[in-house]
C-alpha positions as CSV (number, residue, x, y, z in Angstrom):
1,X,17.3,-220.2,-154.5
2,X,15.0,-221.6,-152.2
3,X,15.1,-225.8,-152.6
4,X,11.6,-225.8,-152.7
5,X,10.7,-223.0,-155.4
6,X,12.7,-225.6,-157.6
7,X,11.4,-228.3,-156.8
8,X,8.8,-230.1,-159.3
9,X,6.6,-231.6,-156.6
10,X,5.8,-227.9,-155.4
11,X,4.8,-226.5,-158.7
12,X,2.9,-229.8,-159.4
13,X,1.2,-229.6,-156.7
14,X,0.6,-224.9,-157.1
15,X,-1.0,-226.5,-160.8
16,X,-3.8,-229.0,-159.2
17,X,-4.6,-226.5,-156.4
18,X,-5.2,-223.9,-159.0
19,X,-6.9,-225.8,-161.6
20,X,-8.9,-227.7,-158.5
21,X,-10.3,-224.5,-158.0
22,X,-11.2,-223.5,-161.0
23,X,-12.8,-226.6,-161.8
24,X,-14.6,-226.4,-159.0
25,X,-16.2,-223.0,-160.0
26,X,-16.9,-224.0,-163.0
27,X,-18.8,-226.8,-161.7
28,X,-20.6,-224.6,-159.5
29,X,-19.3,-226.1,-155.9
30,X,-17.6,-222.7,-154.8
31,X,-17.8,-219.4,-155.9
32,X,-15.1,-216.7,-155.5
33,X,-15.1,-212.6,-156.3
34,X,-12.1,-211.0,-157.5
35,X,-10.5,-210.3,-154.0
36,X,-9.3,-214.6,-154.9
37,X,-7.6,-213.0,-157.7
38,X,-6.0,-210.5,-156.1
39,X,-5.0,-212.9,-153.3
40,X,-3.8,-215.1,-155.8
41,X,-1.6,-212.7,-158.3
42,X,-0.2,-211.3,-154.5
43,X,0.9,-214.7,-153.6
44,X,2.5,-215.1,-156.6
45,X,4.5,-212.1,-156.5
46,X,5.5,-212.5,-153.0
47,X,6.6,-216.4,-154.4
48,X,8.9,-214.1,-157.4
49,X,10.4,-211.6,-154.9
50,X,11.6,-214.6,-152.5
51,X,13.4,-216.2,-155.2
52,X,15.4,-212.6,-155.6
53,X,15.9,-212.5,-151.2
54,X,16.7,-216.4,-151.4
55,X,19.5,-215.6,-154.2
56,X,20.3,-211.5,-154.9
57,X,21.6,-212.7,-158.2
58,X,18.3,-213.9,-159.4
59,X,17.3,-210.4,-160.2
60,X,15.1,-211.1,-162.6
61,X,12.1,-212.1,-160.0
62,X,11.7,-208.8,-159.0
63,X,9.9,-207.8,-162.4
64,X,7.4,-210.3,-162.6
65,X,7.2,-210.1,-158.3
66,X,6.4,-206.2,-158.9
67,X,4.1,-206.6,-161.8
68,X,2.0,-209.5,-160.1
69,X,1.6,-207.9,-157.2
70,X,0.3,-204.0,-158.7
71,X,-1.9,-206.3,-160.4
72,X,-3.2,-207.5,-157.8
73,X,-3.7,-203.7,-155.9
74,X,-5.3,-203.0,-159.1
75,X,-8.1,-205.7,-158.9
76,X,-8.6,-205.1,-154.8
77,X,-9.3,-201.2,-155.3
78,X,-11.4,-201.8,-158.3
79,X,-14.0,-203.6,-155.8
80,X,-13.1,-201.7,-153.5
81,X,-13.1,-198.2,-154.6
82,X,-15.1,-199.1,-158.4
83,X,-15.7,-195.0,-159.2
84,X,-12.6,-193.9,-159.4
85,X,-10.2,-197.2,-159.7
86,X,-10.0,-197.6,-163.4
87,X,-8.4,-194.0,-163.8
88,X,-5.2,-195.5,-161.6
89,X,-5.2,-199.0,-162.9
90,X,-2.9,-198.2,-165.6
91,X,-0.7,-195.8,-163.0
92,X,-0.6,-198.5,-160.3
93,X,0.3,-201.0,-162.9
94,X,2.9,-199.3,-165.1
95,X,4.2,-197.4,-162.1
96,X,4.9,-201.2,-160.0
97,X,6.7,-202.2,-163.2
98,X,8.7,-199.0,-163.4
99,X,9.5,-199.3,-159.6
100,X,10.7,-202.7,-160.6
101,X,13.6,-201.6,-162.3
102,X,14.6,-199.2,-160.0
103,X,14.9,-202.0,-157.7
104,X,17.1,-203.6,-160.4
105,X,19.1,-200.7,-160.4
106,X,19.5,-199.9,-156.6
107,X,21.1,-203.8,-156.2
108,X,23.5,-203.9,-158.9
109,X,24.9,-200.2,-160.4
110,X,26.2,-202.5,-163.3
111,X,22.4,-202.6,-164.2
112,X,22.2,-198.8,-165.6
113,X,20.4,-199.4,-168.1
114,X,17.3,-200.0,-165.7
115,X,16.7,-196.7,-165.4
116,X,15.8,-196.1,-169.2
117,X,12.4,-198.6,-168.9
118,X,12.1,-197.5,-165.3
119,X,11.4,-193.6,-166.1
120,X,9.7,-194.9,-169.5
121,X,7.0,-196.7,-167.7
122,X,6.7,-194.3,-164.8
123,X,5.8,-191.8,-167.4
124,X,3.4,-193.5,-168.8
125,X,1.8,-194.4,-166.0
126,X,1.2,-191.0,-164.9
127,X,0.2,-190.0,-168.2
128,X,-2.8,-192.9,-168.2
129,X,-3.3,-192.0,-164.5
130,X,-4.0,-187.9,-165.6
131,X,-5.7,-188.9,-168.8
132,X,-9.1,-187.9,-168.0
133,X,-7.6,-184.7,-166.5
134,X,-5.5,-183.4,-169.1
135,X,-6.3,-182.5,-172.6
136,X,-4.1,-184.4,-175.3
137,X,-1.1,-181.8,-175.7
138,X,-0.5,-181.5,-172.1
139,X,-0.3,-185.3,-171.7
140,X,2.1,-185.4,-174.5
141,X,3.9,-183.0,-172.7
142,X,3.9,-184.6,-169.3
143,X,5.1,-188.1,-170.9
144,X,8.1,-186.0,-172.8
145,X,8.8,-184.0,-169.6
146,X,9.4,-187.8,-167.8
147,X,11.5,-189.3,-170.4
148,X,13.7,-186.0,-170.4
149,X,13.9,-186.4,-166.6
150,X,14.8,-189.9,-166.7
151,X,18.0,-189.2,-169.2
152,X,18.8,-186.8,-166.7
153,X,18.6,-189.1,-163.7
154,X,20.7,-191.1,-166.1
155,X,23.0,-188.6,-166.8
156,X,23.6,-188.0,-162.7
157,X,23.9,-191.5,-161.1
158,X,26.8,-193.1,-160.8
159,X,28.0,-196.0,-162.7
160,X,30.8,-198.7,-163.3
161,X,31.2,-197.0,-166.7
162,X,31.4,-193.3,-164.9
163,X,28.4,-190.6,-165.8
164,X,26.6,-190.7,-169.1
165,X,27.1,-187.2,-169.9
166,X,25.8,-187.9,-173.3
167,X,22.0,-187.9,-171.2
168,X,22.2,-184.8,-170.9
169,X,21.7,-183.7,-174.9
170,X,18.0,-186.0,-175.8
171,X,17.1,-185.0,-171.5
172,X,17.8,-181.5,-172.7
173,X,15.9,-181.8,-176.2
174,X,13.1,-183.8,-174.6
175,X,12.3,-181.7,-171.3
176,X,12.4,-178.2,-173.8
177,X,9.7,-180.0,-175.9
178,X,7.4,-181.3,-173.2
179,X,7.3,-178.2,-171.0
180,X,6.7,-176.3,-174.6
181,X,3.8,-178.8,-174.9
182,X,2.5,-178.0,-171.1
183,X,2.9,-174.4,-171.7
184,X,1.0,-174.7,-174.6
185,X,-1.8,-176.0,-172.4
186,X,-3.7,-174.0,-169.7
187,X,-5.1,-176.7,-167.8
188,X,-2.1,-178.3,-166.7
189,X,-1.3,-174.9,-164.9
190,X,-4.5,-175.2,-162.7
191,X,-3.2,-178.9,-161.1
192,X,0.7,-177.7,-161.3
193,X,-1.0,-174.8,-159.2
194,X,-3.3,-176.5,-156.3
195,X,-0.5,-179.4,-156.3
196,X,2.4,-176.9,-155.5
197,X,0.1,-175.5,-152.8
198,X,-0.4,-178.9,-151.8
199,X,2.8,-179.5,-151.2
200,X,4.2,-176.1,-149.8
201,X,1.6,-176.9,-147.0
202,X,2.6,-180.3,-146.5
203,X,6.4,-179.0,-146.5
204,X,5.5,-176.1,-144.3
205,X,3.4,-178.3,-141.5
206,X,6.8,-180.9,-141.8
207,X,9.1,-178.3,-140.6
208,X,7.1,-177.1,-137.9
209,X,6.3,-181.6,-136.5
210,X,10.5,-181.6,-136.8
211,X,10.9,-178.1,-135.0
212,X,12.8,-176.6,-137.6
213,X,10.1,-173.7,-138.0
214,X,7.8,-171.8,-135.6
């Protein structure tokens, strides 16, 4: 770990910056927007995430790193794009945590179990993200569709323990019930629909910039 980040001069010193300025708002000398407080919660994922490069064992820093810093994307596109910001709040938020522990995974295989919260929070990040979309069965649907998904990532990637074939039986029981739940639901068809052609097109216009189409 970086000498610094454990040194009690530095955070001292973080602690009478911060509450400087907050006195000083409160006072009235300065005033600040939220951008401060997304500059803030940045800079102090960006502190978390150099404890994990200064010492790859400290792992641990890359949660609260993620989580600091999709809070602070969160508060910059709220000001920034206000009208449609709060829909992705909870999908920018839940999804940097998720993204967190595949991290966690991807530097350590020992750490299997990451991929359990990872594809938990994912899901329901998308789910708050496609609230106002979706009616209440096909969000169910989608958010049991993810977690069946994630045992089945589980029951694929390697391991020090070899694969979890036993994934496979709640990813099988959980998927069945979710896409039951989207089936049930004829909305959910209409954005599978446009977002398939979406990406066919995308897929389509990438062959042809790589040359592997005319």
């Amino acid at each position: 770990m970086l000498n610094w980040l454990g040194s009690r001069y530095f955070w001292g010193g973080m602690f009478i910056l911060i509450g400087g300025i907050f006195l000083l708002q409160y006072l009235g000398f300065i005033v600040f927007g939220a951008f401060l407080w997304a500059i803030i919660f940045g800079l102090g994922g960006v502190i978390f995430l150099s404890v994990f490069f200064s010492d790859r064992e400290m792992w641990w820093a890359i949660i609260p790193g993620f989580a600091l810093i999709s809070i602070a994307l969160v508060i910059a596109f709220d000001n920034l794009f206000s009208d449609w910001a709060g829909d992705l709040g909870g999908l920018i938020i839940l999804g940097g945590l998720g993204m967190s522990f595949v991290v966690v995974y991807f530097i350590n295989r020992e750490n299997w179990w990451a991929i359990i919260p990872a594809g938990v929070l994912i899901s329901i990040g998308m789910v708050v993200g496609l609230e106002s979309l979706l009616p209440g069965t096909a969000t169910g649907g989608l958010f049991l569709l993810g977690l069946g998904l994630t045992f089945g990532v589980l029951a694929l990637v390697p391991t020090p323990q070899g694969k979890m074939s036993w994934a496979w039986i709640p990813a099988g029981i959980l998927a069945i019930i979710g896409l039951v739940l989207l089936v049930v639901s004829a909305a959910v068809f209409r954005i599978l629909g446009a977002a398939g052609l979406i990406i066919l097109g995308g897929y389509l216009i990438y062959r042809t910039v790589r040359g592997g189409d005319d």
